[in-house]
C-alpha positions as CSV (number, residue, x, y, z in Angstrom):
1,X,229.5,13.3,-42.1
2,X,226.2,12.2,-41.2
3,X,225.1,8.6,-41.8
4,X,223.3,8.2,-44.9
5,X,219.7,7.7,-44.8
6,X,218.1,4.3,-46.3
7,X,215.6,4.6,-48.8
8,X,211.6,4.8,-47.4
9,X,208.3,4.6,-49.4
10,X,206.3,7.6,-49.1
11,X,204.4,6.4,-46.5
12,X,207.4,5.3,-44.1
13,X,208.7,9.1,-44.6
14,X,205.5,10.7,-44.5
15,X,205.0,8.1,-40.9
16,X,208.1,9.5,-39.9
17,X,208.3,12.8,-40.1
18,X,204.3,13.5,-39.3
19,X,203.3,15.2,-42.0
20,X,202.0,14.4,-45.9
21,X,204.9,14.8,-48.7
22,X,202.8,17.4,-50.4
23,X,203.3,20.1,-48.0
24,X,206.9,20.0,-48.7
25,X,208.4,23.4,-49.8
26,X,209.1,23.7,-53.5
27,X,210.5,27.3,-54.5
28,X,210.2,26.5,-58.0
29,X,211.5,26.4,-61.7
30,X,212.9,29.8,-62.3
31,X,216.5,29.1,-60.7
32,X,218.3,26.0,-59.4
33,X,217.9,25.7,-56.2
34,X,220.9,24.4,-53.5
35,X,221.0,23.3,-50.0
36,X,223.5,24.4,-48.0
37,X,226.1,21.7,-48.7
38,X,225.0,23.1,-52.8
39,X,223.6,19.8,-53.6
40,X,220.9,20.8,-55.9
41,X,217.2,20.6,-54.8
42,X,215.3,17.8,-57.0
43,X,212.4,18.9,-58.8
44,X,211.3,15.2,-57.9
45,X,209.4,15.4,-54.3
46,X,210.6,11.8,-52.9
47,X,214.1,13.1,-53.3
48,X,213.5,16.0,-51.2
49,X,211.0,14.1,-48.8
50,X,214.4,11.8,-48.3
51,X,216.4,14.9,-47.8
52,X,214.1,16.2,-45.0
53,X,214.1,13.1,-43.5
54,X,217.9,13.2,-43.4
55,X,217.5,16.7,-41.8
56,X,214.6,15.4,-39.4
57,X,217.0,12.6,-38.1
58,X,220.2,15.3,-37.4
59,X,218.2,18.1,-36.2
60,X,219.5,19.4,-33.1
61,X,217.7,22.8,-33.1
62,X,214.6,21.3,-31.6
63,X,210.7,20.2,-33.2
64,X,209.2,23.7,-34.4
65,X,205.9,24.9,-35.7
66,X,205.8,27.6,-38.3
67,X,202.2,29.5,-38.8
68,X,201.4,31.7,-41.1
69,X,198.2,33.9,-39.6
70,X,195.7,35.1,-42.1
71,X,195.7,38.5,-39.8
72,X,199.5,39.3,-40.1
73,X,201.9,39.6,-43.2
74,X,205.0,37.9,-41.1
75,X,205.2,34.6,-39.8
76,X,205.3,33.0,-36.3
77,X,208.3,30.1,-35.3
78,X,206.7,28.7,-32.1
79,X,209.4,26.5,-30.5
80,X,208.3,24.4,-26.5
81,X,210.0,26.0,-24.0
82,X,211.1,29.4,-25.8
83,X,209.6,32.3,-26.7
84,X,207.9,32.6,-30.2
85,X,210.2,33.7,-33.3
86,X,208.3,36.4,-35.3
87,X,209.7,36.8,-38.8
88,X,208.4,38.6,-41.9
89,X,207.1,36.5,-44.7
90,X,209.7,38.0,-47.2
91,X,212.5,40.0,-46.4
92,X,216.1,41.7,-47.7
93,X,219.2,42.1,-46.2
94,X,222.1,44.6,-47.8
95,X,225.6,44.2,-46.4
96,X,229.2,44.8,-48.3
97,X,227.8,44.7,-51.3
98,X,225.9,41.9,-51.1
99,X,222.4,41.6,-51.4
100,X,220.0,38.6,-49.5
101,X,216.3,38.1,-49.9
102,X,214.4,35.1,-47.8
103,X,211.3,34.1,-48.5
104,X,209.1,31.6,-45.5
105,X,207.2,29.1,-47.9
106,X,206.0,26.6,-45.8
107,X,204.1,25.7,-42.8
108,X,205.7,22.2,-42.1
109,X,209.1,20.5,-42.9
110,X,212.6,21.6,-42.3
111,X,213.6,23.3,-45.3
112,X,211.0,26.5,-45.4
113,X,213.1,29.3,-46.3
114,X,214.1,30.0,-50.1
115,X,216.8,32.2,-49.8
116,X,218.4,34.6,-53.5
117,X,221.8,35.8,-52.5
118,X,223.7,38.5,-55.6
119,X,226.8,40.0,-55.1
120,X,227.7,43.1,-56.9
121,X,230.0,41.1,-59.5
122,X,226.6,39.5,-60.9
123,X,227.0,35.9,-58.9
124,X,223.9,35.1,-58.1
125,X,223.0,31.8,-55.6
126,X,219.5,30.6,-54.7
127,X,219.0,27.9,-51.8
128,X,217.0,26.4,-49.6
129,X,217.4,26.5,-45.7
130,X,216.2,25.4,-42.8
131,X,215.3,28.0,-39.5
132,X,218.5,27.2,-38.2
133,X,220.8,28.1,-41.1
134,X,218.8,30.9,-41.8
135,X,219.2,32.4,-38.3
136,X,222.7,32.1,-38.5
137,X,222.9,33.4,-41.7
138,X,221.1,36.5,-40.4
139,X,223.1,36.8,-37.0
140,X,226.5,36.9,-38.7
141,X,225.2,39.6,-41.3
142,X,224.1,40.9,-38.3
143,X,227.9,41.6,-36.9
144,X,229.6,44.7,-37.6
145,X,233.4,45.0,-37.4
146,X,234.0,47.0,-34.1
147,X,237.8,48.1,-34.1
148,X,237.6,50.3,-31.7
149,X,239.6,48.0,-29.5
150,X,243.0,49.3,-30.8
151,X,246.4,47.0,-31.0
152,X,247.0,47.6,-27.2
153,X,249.2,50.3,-25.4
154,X,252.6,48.7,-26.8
155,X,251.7,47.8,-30.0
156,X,250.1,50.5,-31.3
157,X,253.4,53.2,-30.8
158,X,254.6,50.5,-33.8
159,X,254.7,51.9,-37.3
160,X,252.3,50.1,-39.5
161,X,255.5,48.9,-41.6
162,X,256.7,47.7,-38.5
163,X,253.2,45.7,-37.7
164,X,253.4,44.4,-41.3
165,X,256.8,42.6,-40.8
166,X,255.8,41.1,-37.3
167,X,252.6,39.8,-38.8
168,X,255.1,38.5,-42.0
169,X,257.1,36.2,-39.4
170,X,254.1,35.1,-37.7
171,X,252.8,33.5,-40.8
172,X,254.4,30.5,-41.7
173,X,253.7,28.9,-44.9
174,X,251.2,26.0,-44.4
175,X,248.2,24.3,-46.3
176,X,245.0,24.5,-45.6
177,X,243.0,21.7,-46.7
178,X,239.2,21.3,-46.3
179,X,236.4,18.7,-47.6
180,X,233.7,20.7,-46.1
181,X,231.0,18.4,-46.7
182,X,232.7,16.9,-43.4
183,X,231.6,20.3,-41.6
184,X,228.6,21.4,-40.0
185,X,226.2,22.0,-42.5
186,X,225.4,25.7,-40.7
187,X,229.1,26.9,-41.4
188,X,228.1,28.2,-45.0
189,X,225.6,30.0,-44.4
190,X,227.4,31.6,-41.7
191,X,229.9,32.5,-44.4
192,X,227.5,33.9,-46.7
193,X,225.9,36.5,-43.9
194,X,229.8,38.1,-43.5
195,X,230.2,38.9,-47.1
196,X,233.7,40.6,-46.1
197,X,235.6,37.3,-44.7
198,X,236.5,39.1,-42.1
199,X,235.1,36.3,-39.7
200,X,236.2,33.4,-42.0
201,X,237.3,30.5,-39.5
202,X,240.9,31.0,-41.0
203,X,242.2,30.7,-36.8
204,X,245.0,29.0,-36.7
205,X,247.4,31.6,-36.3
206,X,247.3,33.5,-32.5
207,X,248.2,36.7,-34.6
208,X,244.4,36.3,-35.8
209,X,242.3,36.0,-32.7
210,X,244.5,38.4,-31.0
211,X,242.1,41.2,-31.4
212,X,239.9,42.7,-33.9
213,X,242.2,45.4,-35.2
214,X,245.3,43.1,-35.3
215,X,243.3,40.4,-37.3
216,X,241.7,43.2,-39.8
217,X,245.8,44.0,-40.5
218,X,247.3,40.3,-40.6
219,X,243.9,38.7,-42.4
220,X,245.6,39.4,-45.8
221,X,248.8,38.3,-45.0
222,X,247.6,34.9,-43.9
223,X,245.4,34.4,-46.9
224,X,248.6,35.5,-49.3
225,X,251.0,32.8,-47.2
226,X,249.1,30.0,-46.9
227,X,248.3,27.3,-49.4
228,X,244.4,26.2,-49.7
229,X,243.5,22.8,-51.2
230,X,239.8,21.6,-51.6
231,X,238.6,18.4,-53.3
232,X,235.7,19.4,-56.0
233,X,234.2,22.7,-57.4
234,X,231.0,22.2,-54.6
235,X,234.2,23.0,-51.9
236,X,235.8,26.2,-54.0
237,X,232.6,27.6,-54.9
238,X,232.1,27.7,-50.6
239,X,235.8,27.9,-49.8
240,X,235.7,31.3,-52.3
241,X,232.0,32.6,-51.1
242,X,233.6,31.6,-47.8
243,X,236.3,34.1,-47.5
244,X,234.7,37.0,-48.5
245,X,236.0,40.3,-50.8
246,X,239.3,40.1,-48.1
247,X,240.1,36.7,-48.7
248,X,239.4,37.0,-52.5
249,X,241.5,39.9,-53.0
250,X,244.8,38.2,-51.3
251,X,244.2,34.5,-51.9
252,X,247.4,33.5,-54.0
253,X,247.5,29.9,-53.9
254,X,245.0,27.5,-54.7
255,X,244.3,23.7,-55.2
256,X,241.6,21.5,-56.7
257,X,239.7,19.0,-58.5
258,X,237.9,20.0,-61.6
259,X,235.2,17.8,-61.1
260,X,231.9,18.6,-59.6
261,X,230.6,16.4,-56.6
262,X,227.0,17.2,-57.7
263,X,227.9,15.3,-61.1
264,X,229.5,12.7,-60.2
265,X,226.7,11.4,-57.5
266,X,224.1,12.6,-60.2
267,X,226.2,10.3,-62.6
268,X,226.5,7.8,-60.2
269,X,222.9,7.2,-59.2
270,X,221.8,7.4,-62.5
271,X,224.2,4.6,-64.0
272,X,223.0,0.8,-63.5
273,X,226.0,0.7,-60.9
274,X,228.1,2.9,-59.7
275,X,231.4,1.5,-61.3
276,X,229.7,1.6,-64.7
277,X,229.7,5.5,-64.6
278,X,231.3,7.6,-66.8
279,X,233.2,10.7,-65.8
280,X,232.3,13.6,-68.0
281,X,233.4,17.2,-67.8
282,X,231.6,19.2,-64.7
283,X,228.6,21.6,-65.4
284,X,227.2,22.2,-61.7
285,X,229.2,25.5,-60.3
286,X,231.1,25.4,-63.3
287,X,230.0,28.9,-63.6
288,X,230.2,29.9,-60.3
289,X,233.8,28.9,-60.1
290,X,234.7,31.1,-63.0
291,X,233.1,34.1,-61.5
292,X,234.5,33.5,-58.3
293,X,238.1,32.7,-59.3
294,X,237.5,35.9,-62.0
295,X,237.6,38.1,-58.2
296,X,241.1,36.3,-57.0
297,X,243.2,39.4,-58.1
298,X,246.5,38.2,-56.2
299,X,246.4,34.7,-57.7
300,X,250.0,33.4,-58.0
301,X,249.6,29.4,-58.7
302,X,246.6,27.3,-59.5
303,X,247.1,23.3,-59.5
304,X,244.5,21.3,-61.2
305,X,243.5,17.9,-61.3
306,X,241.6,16.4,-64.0
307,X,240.7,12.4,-64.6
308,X,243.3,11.5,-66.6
309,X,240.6,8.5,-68.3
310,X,238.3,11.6,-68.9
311,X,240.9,14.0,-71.2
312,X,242.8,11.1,-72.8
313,X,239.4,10.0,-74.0
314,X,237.7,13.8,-75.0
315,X,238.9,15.1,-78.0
316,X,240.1,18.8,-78.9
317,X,237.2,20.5,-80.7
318,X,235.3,19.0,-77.5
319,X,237.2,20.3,-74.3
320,X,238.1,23.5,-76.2
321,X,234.8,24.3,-76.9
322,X,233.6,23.6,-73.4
323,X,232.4,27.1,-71.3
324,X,234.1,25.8,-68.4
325,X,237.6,25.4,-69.5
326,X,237.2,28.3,-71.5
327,X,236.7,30.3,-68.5
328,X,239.8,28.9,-66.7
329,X,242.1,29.8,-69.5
330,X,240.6,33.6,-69.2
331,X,242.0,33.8,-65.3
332,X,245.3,35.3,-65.2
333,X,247.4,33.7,-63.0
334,X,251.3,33.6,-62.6
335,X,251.5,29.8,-62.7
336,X,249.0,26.7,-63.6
337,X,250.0,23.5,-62.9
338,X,248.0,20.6,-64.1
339,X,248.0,17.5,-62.6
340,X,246.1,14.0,-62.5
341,X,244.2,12.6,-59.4
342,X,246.9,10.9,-58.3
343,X,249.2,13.8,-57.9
344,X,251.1,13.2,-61.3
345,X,251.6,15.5,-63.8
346,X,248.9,14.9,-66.0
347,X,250.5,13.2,-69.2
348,X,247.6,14.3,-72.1
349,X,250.3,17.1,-73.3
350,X,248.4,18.6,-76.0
351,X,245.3,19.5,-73.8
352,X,248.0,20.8,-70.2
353,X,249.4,23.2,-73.6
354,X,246.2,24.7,-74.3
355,X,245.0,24.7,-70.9
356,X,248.0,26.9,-70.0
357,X,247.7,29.3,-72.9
358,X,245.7,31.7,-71.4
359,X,246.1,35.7,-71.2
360,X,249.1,36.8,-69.4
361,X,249.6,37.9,-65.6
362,X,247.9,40.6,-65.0
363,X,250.2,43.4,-63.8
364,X,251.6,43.5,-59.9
365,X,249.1,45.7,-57.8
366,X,249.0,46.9,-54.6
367,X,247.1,44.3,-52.6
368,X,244.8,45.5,-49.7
């Protein structure tokens, strides 16, 4: 994780980074906007002059100039010692049913590209990118799956039930667990530009990196058989996005916090000090979640940890009524379990009993 950035007055940023605060992109009011770790953008300009700081200190893609001539509609990336980058002003991207507009609204600073992303089940994202990320986001939508390889002269005479129960005994049960704000910051956006999953990172297994047509039959298998953990909602909502319509429709098992990491720094900053903070229920990709887990079809155990302090502390007509929770209770599952921070079975009885009256399982289907 990269080192945290002291705080500067305007003029040490603006010193720093060569250019006035007030040419910093802002896309606007009409949707939150995220970076790529979905921290959201601050309408306040010194928080995202620190930000691009931040990014101006780790960039390893290089200094770059953006222009935008008055003679063409696109834009020009001009980079020493490479050729220049032309880009349209505004373009849109369709792939597996996924839909991505970017938008170039600035000549200077790091974060210049606003960037819509909808999916055809009505989740809709808006972020903010830099060149980098949005290249990468482009060359991975770029991909297309190739499977004319074949399994290989020995393989292949297999029958595909036969396939199926090799690929079964070369997927051991393990846990995957992730706190991607640890990661490279590109890795999402990467994620986002294979809507499928079908390039997902998920590598550990030889079975997967074998060849493409062996990983396009095993890929479900490994998402049904292993066990993914991630620490808040700001993880799932990429873990989910992440793995693509694939890894949606086989994920079974699934583990996290229900608290949101935007919140709790939001809350954090905002108190006098940090241990005078109080937790309250998460709103940032509350909704996200919900839509995202509402795509898990093959979902067979959900455990959940909650701040015990928080629930004892909240009472009924409160959590009950909150959209969030709601939501969870509507996602048919074969098994909740709910469970405090600390791995203990979370003792507040009355709220694990409404919690885990939701709708029942939905019935078995034929997974893909």
């Amino acid at each position: 994780m990269a080192k945290p950035i002291p705080n500067f007055t305007v003029q040490e940023i603006e010193e720093q980074l060569g250019y006035t605060v007030v040419g910093l992109y802002y896309p606007g009011d009409d949707a939150p906007y995220f970076y790529s770790d979905l921290t959201p953008v601050s309408q306040c300009a010194i928080d995202r002059a620190q930000r691009e700081l931040d990014e101006h200190v780790r960039q390893s893609l290089g200094k770059y100039e953006i222009i935008l001539p008055e003679s063409s509609p696109g834009v020009i990336v001009r980079q020493e010692g490479r050729p220049d980058l032309r880009l349209p002003h505004s373009w849109t991207t369709t792939c597996h049913r996924c839909t991505m507009t970017f938008t170039c609204g600035s000549r200077v600073g790091h974060y210049n590209f606003a960037v819509n992303v909808r999916w055809e089940f009505d989740l809709e994202l808006s972020l903010l990118l830099t060149l980098h990320e949005v290249v990468t986001m482009n060359t991975t939508a770029m991909l297309r799956l190739d499977l004319a390889c074949g399994l290989g002269p020995v393989f292949s005479r297999l029958s595909a039930e036969t396939r199926l129960q090799i690929y079964n005994l070369a997927m051991p049960r393990g846990q995957w667990r992730t706190v991607l704000v640890d990661c490279p910051k590109s890795q999402f956006p990467g994620t986002i530009g294979d809507p499928s999953g079908f390039y997902f990172p998920l590598s550990h297994l030889g079975v997967l990196t074998a060849n493409k047509q062996m990983r396009r039959e095993a890929l479900p298998l490994a998402y049904r058989s292993t066990r993914f953990q991630v620490d808040h909602l700001d993880d799932l909502v990429q873990l989910l996005i992440g793995i693509g319509d694939i890894g949606r429709a086989n994920i079974g098992s699934l583990e996290f916090d229900w608290q949101s990491r935007a919140d709790v720094e939001s809350q954090q900053t905002e108190a006098p000090t940090p241990a005078e903070s109080s937790p309250t229920l998460p709103i940032t990709h509350v909704t996200s979640c919900i839509q995202l887990l509402g795509q898990c079809h093959n979902l067979k155990s959900v455990r959940l940890h909650f701040d015990p302090d928080l629930i004892s502390r909240i009472p009924p007509k409160i959590y009950q009524a909150d959209p969030g929770l709601s939501g969870l209770r509507s996602i048919r599952i074969e098994r909740l379990e709910v469970y405090d921070l600390g791995d203990e079975p979370l003792a507040q009885r009355e709220f694990v009993g409404w919690l885990q009256e939701r709708l029942p399982p939905r019935p078995k289907t034929k997974v893909a």
